[in-house]
C-alpha positions as CSV (number, residue, x, y, z in Angstrom):
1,X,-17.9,76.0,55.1
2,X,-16.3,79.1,56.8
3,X,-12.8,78.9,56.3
4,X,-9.8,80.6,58.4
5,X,-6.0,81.3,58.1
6,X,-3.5,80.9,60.9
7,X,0.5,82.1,60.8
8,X,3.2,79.5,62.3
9,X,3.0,79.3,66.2
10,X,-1.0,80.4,66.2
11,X,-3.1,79.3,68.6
12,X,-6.4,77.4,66.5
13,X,-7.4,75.6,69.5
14,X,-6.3,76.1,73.3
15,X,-6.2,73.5,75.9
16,X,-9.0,74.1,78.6
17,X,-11.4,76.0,76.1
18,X,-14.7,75.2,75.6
19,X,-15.8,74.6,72.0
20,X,-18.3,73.0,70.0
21,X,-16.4,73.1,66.8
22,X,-14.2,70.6,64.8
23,X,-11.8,71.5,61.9
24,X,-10.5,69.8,58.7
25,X,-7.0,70.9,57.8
26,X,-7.3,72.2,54.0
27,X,-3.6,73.5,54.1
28,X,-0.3,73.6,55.9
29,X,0.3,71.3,59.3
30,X,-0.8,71.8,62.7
31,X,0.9,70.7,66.2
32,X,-1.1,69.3,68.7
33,X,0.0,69.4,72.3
34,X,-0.6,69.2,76.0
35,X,0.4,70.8,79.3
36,X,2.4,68.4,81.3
37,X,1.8,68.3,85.2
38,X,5.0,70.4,85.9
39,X,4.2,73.3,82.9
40,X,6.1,71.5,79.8
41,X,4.6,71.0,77.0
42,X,4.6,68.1,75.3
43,X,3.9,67.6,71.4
44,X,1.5,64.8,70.8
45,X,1.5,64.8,66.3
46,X,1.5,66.8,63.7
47,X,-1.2,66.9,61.4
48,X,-1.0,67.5,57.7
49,X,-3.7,68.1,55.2
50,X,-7.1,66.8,55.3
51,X,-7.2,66.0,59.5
52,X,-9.6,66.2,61.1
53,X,-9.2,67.7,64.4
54,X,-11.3,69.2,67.6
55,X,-13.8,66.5,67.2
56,X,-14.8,66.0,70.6
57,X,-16.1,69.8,69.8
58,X,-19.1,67.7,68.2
59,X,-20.2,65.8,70.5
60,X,-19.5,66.7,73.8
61,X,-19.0,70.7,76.0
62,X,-16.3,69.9,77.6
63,X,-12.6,71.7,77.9
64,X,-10.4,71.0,74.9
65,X,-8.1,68.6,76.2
66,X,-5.0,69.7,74.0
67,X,-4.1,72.2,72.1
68,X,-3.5,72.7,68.6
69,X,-1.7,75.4,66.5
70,X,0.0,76.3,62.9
71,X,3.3,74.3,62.5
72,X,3.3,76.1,59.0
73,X,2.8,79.0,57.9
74,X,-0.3,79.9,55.7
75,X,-2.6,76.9,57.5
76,X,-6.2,77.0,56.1
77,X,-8.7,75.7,58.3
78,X,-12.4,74.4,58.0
79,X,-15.0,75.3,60.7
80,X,-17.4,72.7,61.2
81,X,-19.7,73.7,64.0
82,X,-22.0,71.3,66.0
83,X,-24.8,72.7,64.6
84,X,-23.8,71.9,60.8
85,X,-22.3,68.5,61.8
86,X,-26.1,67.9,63.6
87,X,-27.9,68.7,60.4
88,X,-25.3,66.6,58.0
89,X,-25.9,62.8,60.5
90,X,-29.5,64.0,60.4
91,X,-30.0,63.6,56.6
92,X,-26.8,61.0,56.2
93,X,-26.2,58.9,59.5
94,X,-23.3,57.3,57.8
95,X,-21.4,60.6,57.8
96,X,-20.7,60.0,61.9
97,X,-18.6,56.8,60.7
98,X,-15.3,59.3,60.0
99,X,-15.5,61.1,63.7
100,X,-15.9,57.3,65.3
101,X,-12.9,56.4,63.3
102,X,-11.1,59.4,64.6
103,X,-12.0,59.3,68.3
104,X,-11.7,55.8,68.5
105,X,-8.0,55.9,66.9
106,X,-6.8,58.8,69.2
107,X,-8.5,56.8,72.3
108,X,-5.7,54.1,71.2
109,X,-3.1,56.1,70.8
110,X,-3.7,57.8,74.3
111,X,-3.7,54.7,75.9
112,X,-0.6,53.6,74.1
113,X,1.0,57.1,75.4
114,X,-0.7,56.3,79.1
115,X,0.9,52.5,78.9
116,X,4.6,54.3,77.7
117,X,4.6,56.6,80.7
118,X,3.2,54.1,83.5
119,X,5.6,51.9,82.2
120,X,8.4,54.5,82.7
121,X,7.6,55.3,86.0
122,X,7.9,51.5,87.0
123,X,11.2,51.8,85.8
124,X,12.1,54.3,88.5
C-alpha cells in the first residue's frame, strides 16, 4: 500500500474534489471539516490512528463532501485506491463489511448534526 506524509494544517483531502481513493490513518490525527453556507468552517471530528476515512472515494465519483487535513504533525497515510479495494471484495466479499460500518455510522452522525441544527433554527 502506497503510503504518504502530511505536515500539520495539510490539505489530504479537499471538499468538492473528485476522488476514488480512501485512506487509513497509520499515524498522527486528522481534522475533518466542511464549508458552512456563509464561508465558515466547521470541524466535524478528529480522527486518530487506524480511521478510515474518504470512503465514499470507493464507491461512488462524486465531489468529496468535507474535507480532511493533518491535525498533527508527521501524519502517515494509506492510499487505498478503488481499484485495489475492487480486487480485495472480489476475492473476500466480507472485506466490504468495515466501509458499510463506516458509511453507515457517519450517515447517523450526519443526521444527528442535521436534527441539532434544524432544531436550532426552530428555536429562532
Amino acid at each position: 500500500m502506497k503510503q504518504l506524509n502530511f505536515s500539520k494544517d495539510e490539505v489530504i483531502i479537499k471538499e468538492g474534489e473528485i476522488s476514488q481513493d480512501a485512506f487509513i490513518l497509520l499515524e498522527g490525527a486528522i481534522a475533518v471539516t466542511k464549508e458552512m453556507p456563509d464561508g465558515s468552517e466547521k470541524e466535524l471530528a478528529i480522527l486518530e490512528k487506524n480511521a478510515i476515512f474518504g470512503e465514499t472515494g470507493l464507491v461512488d465519483t462524486l465531489p468529496r463532501t468535507a474535507t480532511c487535513k493533518a491535525h498533527t504533525n508527521n501524519v502517515v497515510v494509506g492510499v487505498v485506491t478503488k481499484e485495489n479495494y475492487a480486487q480485495l471484495v472480489k476475492h473476500k466479499p466480507e472485506a466490504i463489511l468495515p466501509i458499510l460500518r463506516i458509511v453507515t455510522e457517519r450517515m447517523r452522525n450526519t443526521l444527528e448534526f442535521v436534527d441539532q441544527l434544524y432544531g436550532e433554527q426552530l428555536k429562532k
